[in-house]
C-alpha positions in Angstrom: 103.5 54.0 -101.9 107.1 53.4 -101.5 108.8 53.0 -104.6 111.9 50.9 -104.8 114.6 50.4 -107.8 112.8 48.4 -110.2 115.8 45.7 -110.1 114.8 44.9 -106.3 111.2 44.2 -107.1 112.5 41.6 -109.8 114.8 40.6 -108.3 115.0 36.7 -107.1 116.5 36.0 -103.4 119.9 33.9 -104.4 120.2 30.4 -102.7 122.2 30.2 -99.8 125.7 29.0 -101.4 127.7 26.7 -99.5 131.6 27.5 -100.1 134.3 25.4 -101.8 137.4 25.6 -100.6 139.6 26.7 -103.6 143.0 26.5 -104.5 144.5 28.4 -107.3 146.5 26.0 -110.0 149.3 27.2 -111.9 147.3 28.2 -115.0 145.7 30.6 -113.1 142.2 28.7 -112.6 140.9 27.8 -109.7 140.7 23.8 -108.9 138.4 22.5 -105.8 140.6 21.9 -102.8 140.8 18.0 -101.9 139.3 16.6 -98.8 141.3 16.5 -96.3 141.5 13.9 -93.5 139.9 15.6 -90.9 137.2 17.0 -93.2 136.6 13.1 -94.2 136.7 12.2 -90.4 134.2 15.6 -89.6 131.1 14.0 -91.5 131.0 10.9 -88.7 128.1 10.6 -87.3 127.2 11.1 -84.1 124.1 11.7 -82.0 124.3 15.4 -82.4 125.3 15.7 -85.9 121.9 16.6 -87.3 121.9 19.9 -85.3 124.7 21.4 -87.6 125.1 25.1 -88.7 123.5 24.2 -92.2 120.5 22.8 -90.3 120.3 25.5 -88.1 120.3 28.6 -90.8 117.0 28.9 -91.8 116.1 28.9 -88.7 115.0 32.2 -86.4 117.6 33.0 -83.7 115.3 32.1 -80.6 114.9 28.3 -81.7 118.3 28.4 -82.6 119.4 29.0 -79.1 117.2 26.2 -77.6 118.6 23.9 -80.5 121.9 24.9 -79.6 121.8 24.3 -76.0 119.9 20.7 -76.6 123.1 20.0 -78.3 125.3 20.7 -76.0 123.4 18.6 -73.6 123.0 15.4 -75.6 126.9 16.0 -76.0 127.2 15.8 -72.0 124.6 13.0 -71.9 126.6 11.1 -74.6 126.0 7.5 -75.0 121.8 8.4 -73.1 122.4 6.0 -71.2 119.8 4.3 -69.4 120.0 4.3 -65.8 119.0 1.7 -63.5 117.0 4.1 -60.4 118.1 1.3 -57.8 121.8 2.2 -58.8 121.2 5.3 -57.1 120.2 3.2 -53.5 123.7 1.2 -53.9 126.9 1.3 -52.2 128.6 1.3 -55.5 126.9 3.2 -57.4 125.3 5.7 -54.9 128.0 8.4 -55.9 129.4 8.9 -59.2 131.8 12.3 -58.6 135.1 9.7 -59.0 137.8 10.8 -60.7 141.6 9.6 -62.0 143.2 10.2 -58.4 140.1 8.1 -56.6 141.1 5.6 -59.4 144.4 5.5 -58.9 143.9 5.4 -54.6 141.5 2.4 -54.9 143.4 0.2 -57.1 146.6 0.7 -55.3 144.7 0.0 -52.1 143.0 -2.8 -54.1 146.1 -4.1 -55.6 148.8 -3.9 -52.5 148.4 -5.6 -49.3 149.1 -8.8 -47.2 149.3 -10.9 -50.4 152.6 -9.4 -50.9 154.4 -10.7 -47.5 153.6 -14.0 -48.5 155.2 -13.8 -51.9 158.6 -15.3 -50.8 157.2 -17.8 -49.4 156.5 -18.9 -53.3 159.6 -18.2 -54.4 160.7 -20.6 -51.4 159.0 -23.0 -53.0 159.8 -22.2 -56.3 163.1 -21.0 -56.7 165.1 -17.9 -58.3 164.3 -18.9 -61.8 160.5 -20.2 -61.7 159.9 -17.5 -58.9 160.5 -14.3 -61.1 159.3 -15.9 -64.5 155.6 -16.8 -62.7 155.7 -13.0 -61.1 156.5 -11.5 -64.3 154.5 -13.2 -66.4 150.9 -12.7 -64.1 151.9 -9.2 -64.0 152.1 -9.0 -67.7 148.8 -11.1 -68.3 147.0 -9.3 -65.5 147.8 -5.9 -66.7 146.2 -7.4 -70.2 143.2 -8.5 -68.7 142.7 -5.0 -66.7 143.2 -3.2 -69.8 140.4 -5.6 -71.5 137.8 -5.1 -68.5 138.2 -1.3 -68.6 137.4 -1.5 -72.6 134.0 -3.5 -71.9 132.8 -1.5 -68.9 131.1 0.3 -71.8 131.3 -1.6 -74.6 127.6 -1.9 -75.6 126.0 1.9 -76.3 123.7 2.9 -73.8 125.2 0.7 -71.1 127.0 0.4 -68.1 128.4 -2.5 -66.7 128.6 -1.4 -63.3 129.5 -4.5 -61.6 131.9 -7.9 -62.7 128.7 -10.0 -62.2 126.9 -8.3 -64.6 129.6 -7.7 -67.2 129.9 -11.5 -66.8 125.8 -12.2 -67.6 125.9 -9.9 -70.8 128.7 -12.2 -72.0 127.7 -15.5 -70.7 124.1 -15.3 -70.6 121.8 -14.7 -67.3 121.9 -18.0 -65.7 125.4 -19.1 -66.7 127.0 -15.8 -66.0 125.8 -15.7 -62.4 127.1 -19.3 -61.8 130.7 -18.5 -63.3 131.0 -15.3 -61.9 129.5 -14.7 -58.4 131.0 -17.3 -56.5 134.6 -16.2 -57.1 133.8 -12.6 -56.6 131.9 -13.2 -53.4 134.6 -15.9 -52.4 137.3 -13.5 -53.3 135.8 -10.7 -51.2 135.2 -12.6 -48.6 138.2 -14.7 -48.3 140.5 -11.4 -48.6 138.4 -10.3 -45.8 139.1 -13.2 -43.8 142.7 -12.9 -44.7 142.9 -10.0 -44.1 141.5 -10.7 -40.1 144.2 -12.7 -39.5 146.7 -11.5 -40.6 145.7 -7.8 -39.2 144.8 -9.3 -36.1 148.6 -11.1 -35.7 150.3 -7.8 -36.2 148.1 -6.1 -33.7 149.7 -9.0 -31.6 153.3 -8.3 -32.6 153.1 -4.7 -32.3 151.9 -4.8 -28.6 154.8 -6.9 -27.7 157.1 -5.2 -29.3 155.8 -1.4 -27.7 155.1 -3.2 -24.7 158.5 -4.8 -24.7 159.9 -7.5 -22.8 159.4 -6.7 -19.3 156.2 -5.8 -19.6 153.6 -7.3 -16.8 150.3 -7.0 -18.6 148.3 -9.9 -19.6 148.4 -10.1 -23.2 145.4 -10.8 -25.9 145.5 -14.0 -26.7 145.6 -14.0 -31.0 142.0 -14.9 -31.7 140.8 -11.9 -29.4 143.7 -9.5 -31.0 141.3 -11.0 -34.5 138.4 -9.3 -32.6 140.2 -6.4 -32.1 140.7 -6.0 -35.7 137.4 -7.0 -37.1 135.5 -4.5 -35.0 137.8 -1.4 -35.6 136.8 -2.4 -39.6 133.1 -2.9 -38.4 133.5 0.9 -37.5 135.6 1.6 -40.9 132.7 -0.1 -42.6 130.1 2.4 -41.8 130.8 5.1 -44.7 128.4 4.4 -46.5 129.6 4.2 -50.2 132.7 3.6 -52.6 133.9 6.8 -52.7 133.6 7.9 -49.5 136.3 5.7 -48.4 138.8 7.1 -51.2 140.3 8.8 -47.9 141.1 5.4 -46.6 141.9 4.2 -50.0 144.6 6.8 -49.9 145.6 5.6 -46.5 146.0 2.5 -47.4 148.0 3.1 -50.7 150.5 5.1 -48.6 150.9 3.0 -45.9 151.3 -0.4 -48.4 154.3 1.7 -50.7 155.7 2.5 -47.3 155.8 -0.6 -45.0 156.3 -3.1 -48.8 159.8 -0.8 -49.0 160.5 -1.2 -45.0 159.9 -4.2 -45.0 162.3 -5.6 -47.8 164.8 -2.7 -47.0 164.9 -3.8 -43.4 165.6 -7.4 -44.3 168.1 -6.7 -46.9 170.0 -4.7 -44.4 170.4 -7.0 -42.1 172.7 -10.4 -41.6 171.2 -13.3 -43.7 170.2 -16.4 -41.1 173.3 -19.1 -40.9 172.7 -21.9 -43.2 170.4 -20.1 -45.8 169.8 -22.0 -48.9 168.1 -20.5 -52.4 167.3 -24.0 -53.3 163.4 -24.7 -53.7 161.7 -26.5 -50.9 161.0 -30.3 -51.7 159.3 -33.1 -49.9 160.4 -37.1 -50.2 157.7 -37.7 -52.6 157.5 -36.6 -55.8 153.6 -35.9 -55.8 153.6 -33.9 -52.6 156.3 -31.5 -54.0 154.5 -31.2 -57.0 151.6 -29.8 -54.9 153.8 -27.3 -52.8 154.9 -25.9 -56.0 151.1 -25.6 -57.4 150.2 -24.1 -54.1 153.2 -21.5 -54.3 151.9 -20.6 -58.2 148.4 -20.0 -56.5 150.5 -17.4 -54.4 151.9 -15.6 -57.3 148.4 -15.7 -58.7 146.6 -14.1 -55.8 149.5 -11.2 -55.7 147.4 -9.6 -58.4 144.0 -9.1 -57.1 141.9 -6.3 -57.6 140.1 -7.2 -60.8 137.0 -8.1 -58.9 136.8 -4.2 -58.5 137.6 -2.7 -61.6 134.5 -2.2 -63.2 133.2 -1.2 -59.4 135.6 1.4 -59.5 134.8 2.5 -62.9 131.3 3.1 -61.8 132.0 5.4 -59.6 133.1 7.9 -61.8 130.7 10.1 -64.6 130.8 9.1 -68.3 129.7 11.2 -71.6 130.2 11.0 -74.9 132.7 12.9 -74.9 134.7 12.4 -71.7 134.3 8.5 -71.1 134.6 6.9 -67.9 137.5 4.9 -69.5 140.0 7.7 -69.9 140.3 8.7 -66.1 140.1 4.7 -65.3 143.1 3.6 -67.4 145.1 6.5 -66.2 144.2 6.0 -62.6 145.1 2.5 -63.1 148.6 3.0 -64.6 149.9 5.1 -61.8 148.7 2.7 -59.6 150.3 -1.0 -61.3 153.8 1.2 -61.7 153.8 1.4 -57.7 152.4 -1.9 -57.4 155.3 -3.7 -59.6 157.6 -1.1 -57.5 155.9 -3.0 -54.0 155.8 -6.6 -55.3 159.1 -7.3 -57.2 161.1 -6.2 -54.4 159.3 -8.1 -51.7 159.4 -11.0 -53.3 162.7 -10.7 -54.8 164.2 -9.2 -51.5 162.6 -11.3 -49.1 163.7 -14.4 -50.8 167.5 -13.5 -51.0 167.2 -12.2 -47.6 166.0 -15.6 -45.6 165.7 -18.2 -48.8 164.4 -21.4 -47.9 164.0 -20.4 -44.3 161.3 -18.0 -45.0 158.4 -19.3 -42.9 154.5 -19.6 -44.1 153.8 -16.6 -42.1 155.5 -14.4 -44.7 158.2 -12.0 -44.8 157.3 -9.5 -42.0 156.9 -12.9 -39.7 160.2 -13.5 -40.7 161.4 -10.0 -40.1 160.4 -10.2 -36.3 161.5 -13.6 -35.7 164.7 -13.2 -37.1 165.8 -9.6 -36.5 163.8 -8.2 -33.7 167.1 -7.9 -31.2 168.6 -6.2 -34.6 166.1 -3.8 -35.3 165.6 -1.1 -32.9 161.7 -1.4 -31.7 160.6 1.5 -32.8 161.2 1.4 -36.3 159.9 -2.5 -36.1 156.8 -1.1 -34.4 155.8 1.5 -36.9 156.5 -0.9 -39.8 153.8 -3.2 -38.0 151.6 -0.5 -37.1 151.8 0.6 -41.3 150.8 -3.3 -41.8 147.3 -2.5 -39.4 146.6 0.6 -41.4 146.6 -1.2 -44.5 144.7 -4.1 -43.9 141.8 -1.9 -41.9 142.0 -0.2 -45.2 141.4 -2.8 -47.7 139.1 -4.5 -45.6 136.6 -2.0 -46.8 137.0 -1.9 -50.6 137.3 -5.9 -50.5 134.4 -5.7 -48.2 131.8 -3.0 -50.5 130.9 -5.7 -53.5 129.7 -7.8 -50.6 127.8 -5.0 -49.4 126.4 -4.2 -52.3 125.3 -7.6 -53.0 123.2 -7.0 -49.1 121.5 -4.4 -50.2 120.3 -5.2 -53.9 119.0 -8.0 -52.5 116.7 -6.3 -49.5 116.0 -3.1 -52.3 114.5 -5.3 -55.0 112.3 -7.3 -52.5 111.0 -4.0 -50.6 111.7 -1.5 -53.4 113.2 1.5 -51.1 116.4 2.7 -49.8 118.6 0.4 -46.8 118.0 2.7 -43.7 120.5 3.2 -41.4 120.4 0.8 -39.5 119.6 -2.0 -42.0 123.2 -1.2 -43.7 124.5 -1.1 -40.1 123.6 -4.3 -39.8 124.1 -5.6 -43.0 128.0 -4.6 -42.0 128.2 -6.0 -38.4 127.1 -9.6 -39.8 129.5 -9.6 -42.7 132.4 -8.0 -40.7 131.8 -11.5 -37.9 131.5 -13.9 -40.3 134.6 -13.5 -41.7 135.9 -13.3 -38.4 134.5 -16.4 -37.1 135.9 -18.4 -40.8 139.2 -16.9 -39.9 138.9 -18.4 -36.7 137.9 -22.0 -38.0 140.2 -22.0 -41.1 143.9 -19.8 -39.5 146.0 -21.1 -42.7 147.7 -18.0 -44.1 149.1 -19.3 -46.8 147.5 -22.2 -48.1 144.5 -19.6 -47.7 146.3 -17.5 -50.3 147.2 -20.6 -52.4 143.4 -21.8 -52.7 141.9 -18.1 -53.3 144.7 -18.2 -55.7 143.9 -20.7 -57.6 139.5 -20.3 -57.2 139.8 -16.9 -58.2 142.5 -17.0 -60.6 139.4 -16.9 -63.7 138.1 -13.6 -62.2 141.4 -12.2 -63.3 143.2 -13.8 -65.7 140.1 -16.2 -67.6 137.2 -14.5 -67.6 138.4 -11.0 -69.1 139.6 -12.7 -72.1 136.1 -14.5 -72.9 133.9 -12.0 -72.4 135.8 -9.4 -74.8 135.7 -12.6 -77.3 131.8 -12.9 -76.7 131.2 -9.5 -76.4 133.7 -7.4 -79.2 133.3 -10.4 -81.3 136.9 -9.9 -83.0 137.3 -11.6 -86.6 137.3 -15.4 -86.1 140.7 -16.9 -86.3 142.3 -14.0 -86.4 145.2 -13.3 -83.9 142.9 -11.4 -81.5 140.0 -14.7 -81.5 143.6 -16.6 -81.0 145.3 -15.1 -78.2 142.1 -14.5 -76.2 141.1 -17.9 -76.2 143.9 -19.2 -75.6 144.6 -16.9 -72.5 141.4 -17.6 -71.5 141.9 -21.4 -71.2 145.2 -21.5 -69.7 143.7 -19.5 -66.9 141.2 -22.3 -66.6 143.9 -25.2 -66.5 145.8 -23.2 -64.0 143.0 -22.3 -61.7 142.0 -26.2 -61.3 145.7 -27.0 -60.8 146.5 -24.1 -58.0 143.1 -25.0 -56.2 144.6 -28.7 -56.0 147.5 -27.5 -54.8 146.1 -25.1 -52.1 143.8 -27.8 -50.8 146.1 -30.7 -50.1 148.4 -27.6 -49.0 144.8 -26.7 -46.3 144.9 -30.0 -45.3 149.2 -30.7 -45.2 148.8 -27.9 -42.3 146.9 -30.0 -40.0 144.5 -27.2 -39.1 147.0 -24.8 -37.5 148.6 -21.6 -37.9 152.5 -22.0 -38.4 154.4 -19.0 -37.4 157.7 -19.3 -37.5 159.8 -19.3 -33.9 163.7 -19.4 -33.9 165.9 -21.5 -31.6 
């Protein structure tokens, strides 16, 4: 029999004691250490909390390590969120390895383009002081409203709003949602991509006559076969088959837009300002009609920032945890990309507008640009500004294009509950990428295009974000968040019914043609 120390076989086992931190007082005592903040802030719960070190003690080592590492997994599954298996079928949501660059490439792709050529034209019609107040201030408000829709692409636990349309149904209701929400994303995708047809397809024009100069004895494209052109090099584009396979061309395209936006307005500026130039706005002899101009020139300013059709598309694409949210790499992206924006946009419009003033035609400031300084400018730094423009617009043809893609496919994968094939997507691609082209063809009104997508989409971006972060965060009522929200998201309202007048009557002032401008 082993004998043992009669104290051990008495003995009690001592509870485990848990530790106080101590701190010795003057008298000599000790006193319990106060809380700190970050002890205070440690006792939070979250969804792993239960598996602490005081849980785990009593526990044998094996169990332990399985407990462990289902910790560190619900950490890396974070919110559990549920997952929609059709997601995984979807352009959008097919791949989610994004990341802050692919962010940054696809909102400066996104957020940079043709719209910005046209932006003298608006200041033609609106002046030095109305011009730079209206730019400024939809900058500010859209920044705002970005910020907002980044915030609620997870803002209920366990969810993802993968897509505007369905951000907008969790704040609006089902029914309602779809109604306010679709037909301006859909519209804004697909006018972009009818915009972005013609005006593609008119620098494919320019650029051929100015490589193939003036002597040159080739029959030339007529324009609405140089619109062809265009919309079947993007049918080709259009075949990768997911969001962020194309952050190549989004990186393309961001280049190429910071490039040709500071050639463009550095080429102008350099040059001799037309005889006669004016800075005064544009008027007509009636009151009403100029009143409509300058609604139609707001709708410009408006449709400058574009893009937010696509955040919460571009948030999608990129992993989210509990600990590592999809927001963080988002909003970074995002900065990077609205500092080069504002770097594109101000001096375009600003430029431009002090370059030609009121003699800036509707076809926008690289229009003006060839008409006025082609002789001045040697050809090939004209053509490889023009051949930057092509680049550009083939490149935001396909993020513009992917929601309506999307929209394709969830409709044929809920009715047959499988994948697109191949060839189904193919398809999908080759009938959107000719519709546009033949509504380009019917409607060729750059600018008044850009007015009324100004002013129809103008909710999507500066409206919308503000309700549904009322609706959905549910700030205090009448408190100066439930103030300025509302109020935001009304005056976008008022000013999208306003700019969609003016870009109408402006559809219908144009006499359904395309006005380039031609010098004397």
């Amino acid at each position: 029999m082993d004998e043992r120390p009669e104290t051990e076989l008495i003995s009690i086992p001592a509870t485990p004691r848990v530790s106080t931190p101590e701190i010795l007082t003057p008298s000599g005592q000790r006193s319990p250490r106060p809380a700190s903040k970050e002890a205070k802030s440690s006792n939070a719960w979250t969804p792993t909390s239960f598996i602490s070190p005081r849980f785990l003690s009593p526990i044998g080592t094996p169990m332990k390590r399985v407990l462990i590492n289902m910790k560190g997994y619900l950490e890396e599954v974070g919110h559990l969120t549920k997952l929609n298996p059709q997601d995984a079928w979807l352009p959008i949501t097919e791949s989610r390895n994004g990341n802050a660059h692919y962010a940054a490439f696809h909102n400066l792709n996104a957020g940079v383009g043709f719209q910005a050529l046209v932006l003298p034209v608006a200041f033609a019609y609106l002046g030095w002081s109305w011009g730079i107040l209206s730019l400024t201030i939809a900058y500010c408000w859209q920044l705002y409203t970005l910020w907002l829709l980044v915030q609620l692409h997870e803002a209920v636990p366990g969810k993802r709003y993968n897509r505007y349309v369905e951000l907008a149904q969790a704040a609006f209701g089902e029914r309602l949602g779809v109604w306010l929400a679709l037909f301006p994303t859909v519209y804004l995708s697909a006018g972009t991509a009818t915009a972005l047809i013609l005006i593609g397809g008119e620098t494919m024009k320019l650029f051929f006559q100015i490589v193939c100069g003036p002597t040159c004895t080739s029959n030339p494209l007529t324009t609405v076969e140089w619109y062809l052109v265009f919309t079947s090099l993007s049918i080709v584009l259009s075949q990768l088959p997911n969001l962020n396979s194309i952050a190549g061309l989004s990186l393309i395209g961001a280049v190429t837009a910071i490039t040709y936006s500071t050639m463009v307005w550095v080429l102008s500026v350099s040059q001799q300002r037309p005889p006669s130039i004016s800075y005064e706005p544009l008027s007509s002899p009636s009151s009403s009609a100029s009143l409509f101009l300058a609604l139609n020139a707001l709708g410009i300013v408006a449709f400058s920032f574009r893009g937010h059709n696509l955040a919460l598309e571009i948030q999608a694409t990129m992993p989210s945890t509990f600990k590592h949210p999809a927001r963080v790499p988002m909003w970074k992206g995002a900065k990077v990309a609205y500092f080069f924006i504002a770097l594109c946009l101000f001096p375009i419009a600003i430029g431009g507008f002090w370059a030609y003033g009121n003699q800036m035609p509707s076809g926008g400031i690289l229009t003006a640009l060839y008409g006025f300084h082609s002789h001045d400018i040697s050809r090939g730094l004209l053509a490889l500004t023009f051949l930057l423009v092509v680049f550009n617009c083939l490149s935001s043809f396909q993020i513009y294009s992917m929601p309506a893609f999307d929209s394709f496919e969830a409709g044929y994968t809920s009715r047959t509950n499988r994948p697109c094939s191949i060839w189904v997507r193919s398809g999908f691609r080759v009938f959107y990428g000719f519709v546009s082209f033949f509504i380009g063809v019917a409607l060729p009104f750059l600018s008044s295009l850009a007015g009324l997508l100004g002013g129809l989409t103008l909710p999507v971006t500066f409206a919308y974000p503000c309700f549904m972060w009322v609706l959905i965060k549910q700030p205090t009522k009448y408190s100066f968040n439930w103030y300025f929200n509302w109020i935001l998201g009304w005056l976008g309202v008022g000013f999208s019914l306003a700019f969609s007048i003016g870009g109408i009557w402006s559809m219908v002032n144009d006499g359904l043609k395309l006005k380039f401008f031609k010098p004397s």
